[in-house]
N, C-alpha and C positions, 0 to 999 in steps of 0.2 A: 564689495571686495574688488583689490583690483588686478589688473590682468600677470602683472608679476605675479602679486602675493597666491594668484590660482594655481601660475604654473609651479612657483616654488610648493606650492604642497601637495601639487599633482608627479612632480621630479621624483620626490621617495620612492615612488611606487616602482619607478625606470628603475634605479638604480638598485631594488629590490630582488626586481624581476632580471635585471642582469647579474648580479651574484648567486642566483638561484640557478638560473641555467649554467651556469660556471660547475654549478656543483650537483648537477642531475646527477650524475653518473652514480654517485656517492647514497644519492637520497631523493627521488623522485616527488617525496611528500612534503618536503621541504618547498618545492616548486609552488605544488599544487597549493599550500597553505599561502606562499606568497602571493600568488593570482586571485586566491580566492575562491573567482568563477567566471568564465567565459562571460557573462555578463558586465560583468563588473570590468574587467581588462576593455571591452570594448564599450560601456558606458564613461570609464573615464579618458580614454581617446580618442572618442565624441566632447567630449566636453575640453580639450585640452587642445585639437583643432578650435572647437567653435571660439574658447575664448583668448588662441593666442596670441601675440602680440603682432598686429600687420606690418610693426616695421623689423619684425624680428621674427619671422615665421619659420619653424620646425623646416629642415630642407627633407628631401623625398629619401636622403641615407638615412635618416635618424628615425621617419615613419619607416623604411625598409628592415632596419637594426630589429625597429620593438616589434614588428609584426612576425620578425625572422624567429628571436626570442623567446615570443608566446607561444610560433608553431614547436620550436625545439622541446619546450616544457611541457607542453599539451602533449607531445607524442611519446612522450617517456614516460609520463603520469598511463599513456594506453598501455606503452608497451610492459608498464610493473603491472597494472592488473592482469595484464595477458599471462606472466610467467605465473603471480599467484595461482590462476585459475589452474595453468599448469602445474604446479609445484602442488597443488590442490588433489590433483587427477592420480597423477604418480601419487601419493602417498597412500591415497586409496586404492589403489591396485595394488602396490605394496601391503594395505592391509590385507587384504581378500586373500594375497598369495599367503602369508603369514599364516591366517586361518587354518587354512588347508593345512598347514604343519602342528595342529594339535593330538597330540596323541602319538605322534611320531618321535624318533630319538634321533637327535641333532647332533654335531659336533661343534662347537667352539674355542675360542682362544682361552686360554689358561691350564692351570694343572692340578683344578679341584678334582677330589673323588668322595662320591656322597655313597655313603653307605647307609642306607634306608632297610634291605631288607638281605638276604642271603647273598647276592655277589655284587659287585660295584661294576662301573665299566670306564675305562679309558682312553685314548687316541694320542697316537704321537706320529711325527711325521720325519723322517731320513734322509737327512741331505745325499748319502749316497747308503750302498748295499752294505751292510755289518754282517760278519762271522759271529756274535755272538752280543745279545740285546739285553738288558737287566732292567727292567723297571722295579724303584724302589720307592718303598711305598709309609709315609711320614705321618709325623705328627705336628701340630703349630711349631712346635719348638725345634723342628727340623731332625728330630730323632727317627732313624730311620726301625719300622716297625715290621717291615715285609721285604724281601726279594722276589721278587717276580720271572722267572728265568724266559725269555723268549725265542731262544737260538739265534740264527741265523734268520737274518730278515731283508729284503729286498727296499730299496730306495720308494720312497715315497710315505703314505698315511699307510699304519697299522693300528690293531688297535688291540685292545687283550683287555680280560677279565680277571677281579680278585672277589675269592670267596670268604673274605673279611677276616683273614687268620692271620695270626702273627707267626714270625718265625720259630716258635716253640708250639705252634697248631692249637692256640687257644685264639676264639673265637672273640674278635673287639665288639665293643658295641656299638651299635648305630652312631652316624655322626659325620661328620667333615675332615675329611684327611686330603693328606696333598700327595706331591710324587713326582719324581725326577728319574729321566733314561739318562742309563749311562751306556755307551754303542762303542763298540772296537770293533776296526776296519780287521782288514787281512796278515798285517804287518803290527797290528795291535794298535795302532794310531786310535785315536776318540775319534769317530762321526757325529757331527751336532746334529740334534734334533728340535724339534721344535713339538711341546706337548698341548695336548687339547684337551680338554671339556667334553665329557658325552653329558644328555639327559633329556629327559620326556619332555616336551611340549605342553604344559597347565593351562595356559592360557596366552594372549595375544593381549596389548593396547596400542591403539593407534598411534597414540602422539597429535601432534599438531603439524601443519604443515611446512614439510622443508626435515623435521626430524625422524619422518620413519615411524615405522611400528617396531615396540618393543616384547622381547617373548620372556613368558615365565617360565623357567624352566624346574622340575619334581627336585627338590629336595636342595634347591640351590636358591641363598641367598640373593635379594636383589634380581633387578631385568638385565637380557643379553639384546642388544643391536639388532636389529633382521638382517643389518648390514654384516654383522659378526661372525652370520654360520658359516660354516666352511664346508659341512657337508649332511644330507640327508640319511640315517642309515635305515 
């Protein structure tokens, strides 16, 4: 072989290894896959000195460039396993904490109400103080099936209970119903609210890491976020 045609198919590997490092940022594994393996990066830069052309010899920026290169690539390939191992750590302490909320009743984002057994329970949250609170209480088709009267209520999370009756005092049956506040200020204005989700704690799953653990919650379709609770009750 000769000493061109060596370094001509020794070149790729440079030109490899410099568009990889261009794009660590992006993709660390993309690096490592171009490298290969510390081995190999410095077996074929032994070989690419020994066989290169003495009248045309690599100058000390271009040895400086690829050793700069490999260190760049090398050190981002450490520093993604280091976040993993982190992103590892946190999720499982995220799990552990999660645990601990089995058995307890949570609040979350949305405005399901699960009626399972004699009263349901809900949350909603007051951008400022209301003279007088209604939570009304629906069905899929947005028919409203209950009023709920709650007075006067102070800015912030509230929450209140339904004993599963409609507004003629007949008794629905188990099942998934929804529910919307409607809030007047002092002056009769609308106060926005923001409604929530109560429910029991069933079970915990991890997830994988970087996603968190997700919780089951009594009587509600689908998992909620660990990220999602909003509050402990």
């Amino acid at each position: 072989m000769s000493v061109n045609s060596l370094t001509s198919s020794i070149n790729p590997f440079y030109a490899s290894l410099q568009s990889n490092s261009a794009t660590t940022s992006g993709s660390a594994s993309s690096g490592a896959s171009g490298l290969a393996s510390e081995n190999t990066f410095y077996n074929l830069l032994v070989t690419q000195l020994t066989n290169q052309d003495p009248l045309n010899p690599m100058s000390n920026s271009q040895l400086s460039s690829q050793l700069a290169q490999f260190s760049v690539a090398n050190g981002v390939q450490a520093i993604q396993g280091s976040l993993s191992s982190l992103m590892g750590q946190i999720n499982q302490n995220q799990g552990l904490q999660a645990a601990s909320l089995i058995g307890k009743s949570v609040t979350t984002s949305g405005n399901q109400l699960t009626l399972s057994g004699s009263t349901s329970t809900g949350a909603y949250d007051l951008s400022s103080g209301a003279n007088a609170v209604d939570v009304l209480v629906q069905n899929s088709a947005g028919q409203t099936l209950a009023v709920l009267p709650q007075g006067p209520q102070a800015a912030g999370m509230q929450s209140f209970s339904w004993n599963g009756a409609d507004v003629s005092g007949n008794v629905l049956p188990a099942g998934t119903y929804q529910f919307s506040v409607q809030a007047r200020g002092t002056n009769g204005q609308n106060v926005s609210s923001t409604p929530y989700m109560t429910g029991v704690v069933n079970g915990v799953t991890l997830g994988t890491a970087g996603a968190g653990p997700t919780l089951e919650l009594q009587g509600q379709q689908g998992s909620v976020p660990f990220s999602a609770i909003q509050n402990i009750i």
